[in-house]
Structure formats: structure tokens, C-alpha cells
C-alpha positions in Angstrom: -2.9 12.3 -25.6 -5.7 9.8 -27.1 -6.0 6.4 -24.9 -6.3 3.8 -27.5 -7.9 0.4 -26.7 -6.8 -2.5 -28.1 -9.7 -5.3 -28.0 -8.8 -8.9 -27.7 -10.8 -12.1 -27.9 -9.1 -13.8 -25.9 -10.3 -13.5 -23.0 -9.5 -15.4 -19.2 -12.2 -17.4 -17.9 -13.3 -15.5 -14.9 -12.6 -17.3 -11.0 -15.4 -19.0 -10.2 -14.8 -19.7 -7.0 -14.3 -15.9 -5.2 -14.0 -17.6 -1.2 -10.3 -18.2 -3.0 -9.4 -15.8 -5.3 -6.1 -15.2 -2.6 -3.9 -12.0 -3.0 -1.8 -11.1 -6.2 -1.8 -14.3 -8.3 -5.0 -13.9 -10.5 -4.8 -10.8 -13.4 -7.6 -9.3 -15.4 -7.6 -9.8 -19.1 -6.4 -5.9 -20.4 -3.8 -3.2 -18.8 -2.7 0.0 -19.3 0.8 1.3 -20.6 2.4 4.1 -21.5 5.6 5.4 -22.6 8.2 8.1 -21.9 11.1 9.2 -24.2 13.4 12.4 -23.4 12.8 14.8 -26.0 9.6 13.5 -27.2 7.7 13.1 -23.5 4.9 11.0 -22.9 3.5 8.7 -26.0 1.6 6.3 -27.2 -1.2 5.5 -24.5 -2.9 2.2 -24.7 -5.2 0.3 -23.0 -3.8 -3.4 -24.5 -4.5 -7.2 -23.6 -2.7 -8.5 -20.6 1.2 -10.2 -21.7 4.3 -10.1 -20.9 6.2 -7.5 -22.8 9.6 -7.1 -24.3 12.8 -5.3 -22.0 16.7 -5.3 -22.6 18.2 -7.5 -20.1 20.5 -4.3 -19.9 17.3 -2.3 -18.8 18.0 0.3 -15.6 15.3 -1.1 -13.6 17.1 -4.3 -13.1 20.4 -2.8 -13.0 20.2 0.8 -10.5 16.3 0.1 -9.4 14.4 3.2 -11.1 10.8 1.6 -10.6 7.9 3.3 -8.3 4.7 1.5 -7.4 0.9 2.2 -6.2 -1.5 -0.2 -4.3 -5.3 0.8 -4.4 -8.8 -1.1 -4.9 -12.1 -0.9 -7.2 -14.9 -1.9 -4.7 -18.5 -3.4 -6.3 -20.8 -1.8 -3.7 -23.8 -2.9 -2.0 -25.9 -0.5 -4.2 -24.4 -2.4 -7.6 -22.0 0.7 -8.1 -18.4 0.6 -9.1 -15.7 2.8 -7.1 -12.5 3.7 -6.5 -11.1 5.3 -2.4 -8.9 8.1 -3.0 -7.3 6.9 -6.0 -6.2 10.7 -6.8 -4.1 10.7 -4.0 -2.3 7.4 -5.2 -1.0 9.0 -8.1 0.1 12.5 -6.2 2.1 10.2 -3.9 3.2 7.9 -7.0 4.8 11.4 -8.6 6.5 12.1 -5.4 8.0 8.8 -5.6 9.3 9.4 -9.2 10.8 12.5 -8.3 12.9 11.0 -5.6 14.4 8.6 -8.1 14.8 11.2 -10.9 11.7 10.0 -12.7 10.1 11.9 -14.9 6.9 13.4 -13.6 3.7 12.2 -15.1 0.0 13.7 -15.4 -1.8 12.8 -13.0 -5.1 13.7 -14.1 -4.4 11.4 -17.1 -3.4 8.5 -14.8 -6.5 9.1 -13.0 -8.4 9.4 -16.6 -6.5 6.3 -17.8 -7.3 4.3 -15.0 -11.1 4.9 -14.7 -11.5 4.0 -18.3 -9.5 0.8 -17.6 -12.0 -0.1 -14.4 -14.6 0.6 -16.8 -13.1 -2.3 -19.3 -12.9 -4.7 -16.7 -15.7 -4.1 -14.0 -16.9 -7.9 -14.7 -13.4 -8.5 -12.7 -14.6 -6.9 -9.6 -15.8 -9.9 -7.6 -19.0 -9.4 -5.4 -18.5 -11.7 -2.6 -18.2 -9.6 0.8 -14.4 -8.2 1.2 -13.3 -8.7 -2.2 -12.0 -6.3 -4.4 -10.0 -5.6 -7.5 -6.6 -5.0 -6.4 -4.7 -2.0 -9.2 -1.2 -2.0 -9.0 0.2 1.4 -10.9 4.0 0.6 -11.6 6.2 2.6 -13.6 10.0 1.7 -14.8 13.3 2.9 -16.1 13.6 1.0 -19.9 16.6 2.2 -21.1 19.1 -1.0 -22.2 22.1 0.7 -21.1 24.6 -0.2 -18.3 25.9 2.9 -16.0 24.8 5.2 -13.0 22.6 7.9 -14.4 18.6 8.6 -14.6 17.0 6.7 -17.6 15.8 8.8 -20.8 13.0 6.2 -21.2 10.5 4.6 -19.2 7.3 2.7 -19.1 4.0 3.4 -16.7 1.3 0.6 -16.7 -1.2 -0.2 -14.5 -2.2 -3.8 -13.8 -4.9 -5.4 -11.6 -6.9 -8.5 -10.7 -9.4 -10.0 -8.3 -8.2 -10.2 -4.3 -10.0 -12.0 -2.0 -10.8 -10.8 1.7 -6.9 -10.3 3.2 -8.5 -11.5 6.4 -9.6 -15.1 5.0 -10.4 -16.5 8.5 -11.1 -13.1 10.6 -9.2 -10.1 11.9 -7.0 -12.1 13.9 -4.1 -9.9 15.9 -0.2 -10.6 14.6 3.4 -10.6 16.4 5.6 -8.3 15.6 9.1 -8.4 15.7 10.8 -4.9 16.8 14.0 -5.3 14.7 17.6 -4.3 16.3 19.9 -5.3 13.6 19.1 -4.1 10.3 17.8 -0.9 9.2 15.1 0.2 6.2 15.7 4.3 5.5 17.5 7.7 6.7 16.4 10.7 6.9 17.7 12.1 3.4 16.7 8.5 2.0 14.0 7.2 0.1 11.8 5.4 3.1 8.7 7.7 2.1 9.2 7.0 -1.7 6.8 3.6 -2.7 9.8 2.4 -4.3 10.8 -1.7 -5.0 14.6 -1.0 -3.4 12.6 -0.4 0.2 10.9 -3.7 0.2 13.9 -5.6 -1.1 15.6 -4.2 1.9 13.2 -5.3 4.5 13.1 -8.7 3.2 15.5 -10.8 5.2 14.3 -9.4 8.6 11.2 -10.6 7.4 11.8 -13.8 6.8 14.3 -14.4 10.3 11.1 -12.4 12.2 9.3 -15.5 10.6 11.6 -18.4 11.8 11.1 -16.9 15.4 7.3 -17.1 15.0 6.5 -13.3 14.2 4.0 -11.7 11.3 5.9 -8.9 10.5 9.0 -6.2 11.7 8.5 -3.2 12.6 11.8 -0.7 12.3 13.5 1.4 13.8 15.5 4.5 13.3 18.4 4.2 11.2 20.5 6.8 13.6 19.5 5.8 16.7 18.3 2.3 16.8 15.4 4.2 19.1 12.4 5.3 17.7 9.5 2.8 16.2 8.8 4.2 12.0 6.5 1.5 10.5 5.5 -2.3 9.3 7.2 -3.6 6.4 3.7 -3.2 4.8 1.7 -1.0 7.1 2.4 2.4 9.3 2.4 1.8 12.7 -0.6 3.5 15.5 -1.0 3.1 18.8 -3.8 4.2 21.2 -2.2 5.5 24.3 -3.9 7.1 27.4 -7.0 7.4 24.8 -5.2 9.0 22.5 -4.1 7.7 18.6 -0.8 8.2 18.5 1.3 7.6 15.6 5.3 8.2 14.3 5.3 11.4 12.5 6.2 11.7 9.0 10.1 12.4 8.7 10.8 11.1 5.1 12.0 7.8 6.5 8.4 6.2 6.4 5.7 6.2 4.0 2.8 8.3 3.9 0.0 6.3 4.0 -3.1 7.2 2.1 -5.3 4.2 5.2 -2.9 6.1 7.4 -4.1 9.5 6.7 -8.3 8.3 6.4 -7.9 6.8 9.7 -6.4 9.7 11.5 -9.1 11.8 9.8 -11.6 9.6 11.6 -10.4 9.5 14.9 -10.7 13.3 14.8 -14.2 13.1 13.3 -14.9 10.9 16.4 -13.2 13.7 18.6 -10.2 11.5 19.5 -7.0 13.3 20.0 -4.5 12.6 17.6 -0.6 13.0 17.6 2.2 12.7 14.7 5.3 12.4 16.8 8.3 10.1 17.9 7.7 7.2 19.5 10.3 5.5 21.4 10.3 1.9 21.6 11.1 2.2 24.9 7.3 3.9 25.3 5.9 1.3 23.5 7.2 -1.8 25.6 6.9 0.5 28.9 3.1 1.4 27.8 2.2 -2.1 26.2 3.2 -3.6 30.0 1.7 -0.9 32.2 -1.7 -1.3 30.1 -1.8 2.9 28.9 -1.2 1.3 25.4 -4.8 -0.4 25.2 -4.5 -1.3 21.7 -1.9 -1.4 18.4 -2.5 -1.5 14.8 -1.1 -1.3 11.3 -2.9 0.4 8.4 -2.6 -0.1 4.7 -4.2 -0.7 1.0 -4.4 -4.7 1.6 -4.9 -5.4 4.9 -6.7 -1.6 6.1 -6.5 -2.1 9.7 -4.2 -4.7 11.2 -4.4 -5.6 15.0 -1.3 -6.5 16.9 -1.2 -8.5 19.9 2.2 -8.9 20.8 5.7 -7.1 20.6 9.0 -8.9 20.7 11.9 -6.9 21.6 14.9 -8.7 22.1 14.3 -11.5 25.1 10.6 -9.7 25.6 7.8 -10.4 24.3 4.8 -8.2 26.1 1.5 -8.4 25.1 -1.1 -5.7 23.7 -4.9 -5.4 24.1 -5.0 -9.1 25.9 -3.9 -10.4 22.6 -7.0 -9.9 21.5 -8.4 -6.6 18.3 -9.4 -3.7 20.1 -12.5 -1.9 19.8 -11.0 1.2 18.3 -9.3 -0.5 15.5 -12.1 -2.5 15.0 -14.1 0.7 14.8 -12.0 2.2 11.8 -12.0 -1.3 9.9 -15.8 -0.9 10.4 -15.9 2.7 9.0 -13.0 2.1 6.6 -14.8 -0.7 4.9 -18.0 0.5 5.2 -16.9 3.7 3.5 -15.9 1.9 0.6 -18.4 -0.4 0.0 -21.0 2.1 0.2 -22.3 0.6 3.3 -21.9 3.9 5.3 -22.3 7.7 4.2 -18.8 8.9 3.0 -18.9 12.4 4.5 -15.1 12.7 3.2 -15.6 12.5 -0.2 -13.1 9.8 -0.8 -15.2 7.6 -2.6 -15.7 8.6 -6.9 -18.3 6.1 -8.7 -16.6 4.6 -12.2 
């Protein structure tokens, strides 16, 4: 399938000032779209100006919530090169999203294909101030205008992005967390490891009671249970214990982090020991007060390592690391980074040059 590109002339004018370029708001002048119809299969691939685009009201994302989603970055390196971390692996996890939901599956070398050419379009976008990036968002929907419970028969896969400024404006500052008790996120036999829209609408009102009691961000618990820790609304969840990085184990109720996986690679590469299992939450306020849990962090896309400081459980709140980023986690945000702004030697070959 030829990628058509639609040239426009009128263009944004670029942010000028990139210390507050923020997270989300700001879009680059072109995106990429595509289109899926049963029978026919995947069609009309064009790189097009940036615009809001026509749906039925009647459309199954809105009505039964068919829509999957990536999060990844284009970096400007120190060198003056473009590149993208692992973006490969974004659409792998994207197609095991949209097979979860009865999606479809797509090509991913031609996602890939379609999104390096895109990059390519709109490098000028990539900002260059230290920590900035251009943020891609890959989302792809059910179309059909039909009301009733059934897999669409036509969809839509466009990738968007824009300029994002450093997440940590002011400093890798540790968060609270609220441990949630009441509501829930994902089952086993659910769709918690699918990067799907219906799992964030479901964390959202913990989110916002975990911020009238003056925590960051929830971390969940088992749905069965109520016992084990799973992950961050927008992060998974580590822990170093006893010197070890310890971290829940993939079970199909959390998502499988592509930060996740990188930093566990690098712990190893440092010789740490590293173990996928359950964590009780019980361990974690028991380990978090005794001192064996010497520091906590979240990984993800946006934020790629995110130090916590304190854990609220209930009527406790303990304390992690003296409230203070440990030197592990600052480690991997070191590497991490470093990695992907060609400031350190990527012996992983995660990084590709556009």
C-alpha cells in the first residue's frame, strides 16, 4: 500500500518558547491515517494536514469503546540526529491490544514505515531544549455508525504527535501514592494489559479522590483479593527490596510496559537481581517501615522513571527512601535518558536513527 502525502501550506507557527511547551496540548502541523473496511482490508494510507475529521455520532468507539492507543517519543540528540526508543515494540503491543477488543490486526512493519516517514515530515517539531521530545500518540478506532454489541467492520488508525516539554518541569521530585481499597481497574481474563481508553476511564475517579486527600497517583490492587499491588494509573510499579528490583509479574491484569521491560534489562546488565512476582501490599508497607524497601518507583513513556516517597494505605501513610529519589532510580533515569538522547552508548539496540 502507497503512503500518500498530502502537502499543506498552512502551516502552525512553531512554540517559541520550548521551557513551556507542557504535555499534550501543542500538535504538529500533518498526521497519519489509515483506513480498514471488512472485505476490502486496509486502504487508503495518507500522510494529511492536521484537522479534525468527520465520525457518525452513532460511531462504536463512543458507543461499546473499540479504540487502542500507543505512547512513544522522537528524541533530537546531542549529535543533531533524529530517533525513535523501541518504537517496534509499540506497535507489537498496539496489535495485542487490538486483538483483545476484536480489532483487526494491522501491519506492523507498515506502521513502523508510516511513522518514520511521518517523523521525517515533521523533525522541525522535535524541540532541542534538554528533556524535550516529540510526544506520538498511535490511536486506532472502531468507525462504524451503527448502534448494537458487535466488533466494528470499519475502523480508522492515525498517528498524531506534538512537542512535550521536560515531564519533570521543576526536577525529579518523589510523589504520594494512594494504595486504593475500594475500587478496582482489571481481572485476570480482562483487558488490564490491553492499552485500551475503557482502562483509564476506569481509574479516573480514584484519581481524582487520591487527589482531594493530597496523593499523585493510585496504585491498584487485585480485583479478587483486594491484596496484591499491580500498577500506577500511568506507570508499572518497582520496588528495590533487600537489593533486589522487584516488580508485579505480568498476569494480564497490568500492562506491559515497554520503560518497564528497558529498565529491568538494565538492572540485570548492572548484575542486579531481578524478580517478576506478587507483591503483597502487606510486603510493601511491612518493607517500606522496616527500611528493606530502600527505594520505589514507577516507569513509563512520559514520565520514564518516577520516584515515590510515600504510601498511603488506609489511616497509614509510611514513608519510602526518606522521602527523598533513590540512587537506583536515579541511575536508570540517567541511563534511560542518556540512551535516548545519544548521550550514552545504546548497547541494546533500542535506539533506530530517522
Amino acid at each position: 500500500m502507497e503512503i500518500k502525502f498530502w502537502e499543506t501550506d498552512e502551516l502552525k507557527k512553531k512554540p517559541e518558547d520550548e521551557s513551556n511547551l507542557g504535555f499534550g496540548t501543542i500538535f504538529s502541523d500533518y498526521m497519519f491515517i489509515m483506513h480498514y473496511t471488512e472485505g476490502q482490508g486496509w486502504h487508503d494510507a495518507d500522510i494529511k494536514k492536521y484537522e479534525d475529521f468527520r465520525i457518525s455520532p452513532a460511531a462504536t468507539v463512543f458507543h461499546y469503546g473499540q479504540e487502542v492507543f500507543e505512547g512513544l517519543k522522537a528524541y533530537r540528540q546531542v549529535n543533531g540526529n533524529i530517533s525513535l526508543f523501541r518504537a517496534k515494540d509499540n506497535f507489537k503491543r498496539m496489535n495485542n491490544s487490538a486483538k483483545r477488543l476484536a480489532m483487526p490486526l494491522f501491519d506492523e512493519e507498515f506502521a513502523h514505515k508510516a511513522l518514520r516517514e511521518l517523523v521525517k515530515i515533521e523533525q522541525d517539531w522535535i524541540p532541542h531544549a534538554k528533556g524535550t521530545s516529540l510526544y506520538i500518540r498511535p490511536n486506532y478506532i472502531g468507525m462504524d455508525p451503527f448502534i448494537g454489541v458487535r466488533a466494528a467492520t470499519e475502523y480508522a488508525f492515525y498517528i498524531m504527535m506534538g512537542p512535550v516539554g521536560a515531564y519533570y518541569a521543576n526536577g525529579l521530585k518523589p510523589v504520594k501514592i494512594l494504595i486504593e481499597k475500594e475500587y478496582t481497574r482489571s481481572a485476570k481474563g480482562g483487558m488490564g494489559f490491553a492499552k485500551t481508553g475503557g482502562n483509564y476511564a476506569a481509574s479516573l475517579i480514584a484519581g481524582v479522590e487520591a487527589h482531594e486527600q493530597g496523593c499523585d497517583q493510585v496504585l491498584w490492587l487485585d480485583a479478587e483479593e483486594r491484596k496484591y499491588v499491580e500498577e500506577v494509573g500511568s506507570m508499572n510499579m518497582m520496588f528495590i527490596i533487600d537489593g533486589k528490583l522487584v516488580t508485579p509479574e505480568l498476569d494480564g491484569c497490568i500492562l506491559p510496559g515497554i520503560t518497564r521491560d528497558s529498565v529491568m534489562t538494565i538492572a540485570r546488565d548492572m548484575g542486579i537481581t531481578v524478580e517478576e512476582r506478587r507483591v503483597s501490599v502487606a510486603e510493601v508497607i511491612e518493607t517500606a517501615k522496616s527500611g528493606a524497601m530502600s527505594e520505589a518507583f514507577g516507569t513509563g513513556t512520559a514520565a520514564v522513571v518516577s520516584p515515590v516517597g510515600e504510601f498511603m494505605y488506609g489511616d497509614e501513610t509510611v514513608t519510602v527512601a526518606g522521602g527523598k529519589m533513590g540512587k537506583l532510580a536515579m541511575e536508570f533515569y540517567d541511563i534511560l535518558t542518556g540512551i535516548q538522547y545519544g548521550e550514552i552508548e545504546d548497547k541494546f539496540g533500542w535506539i533506530e536513527t530517522i
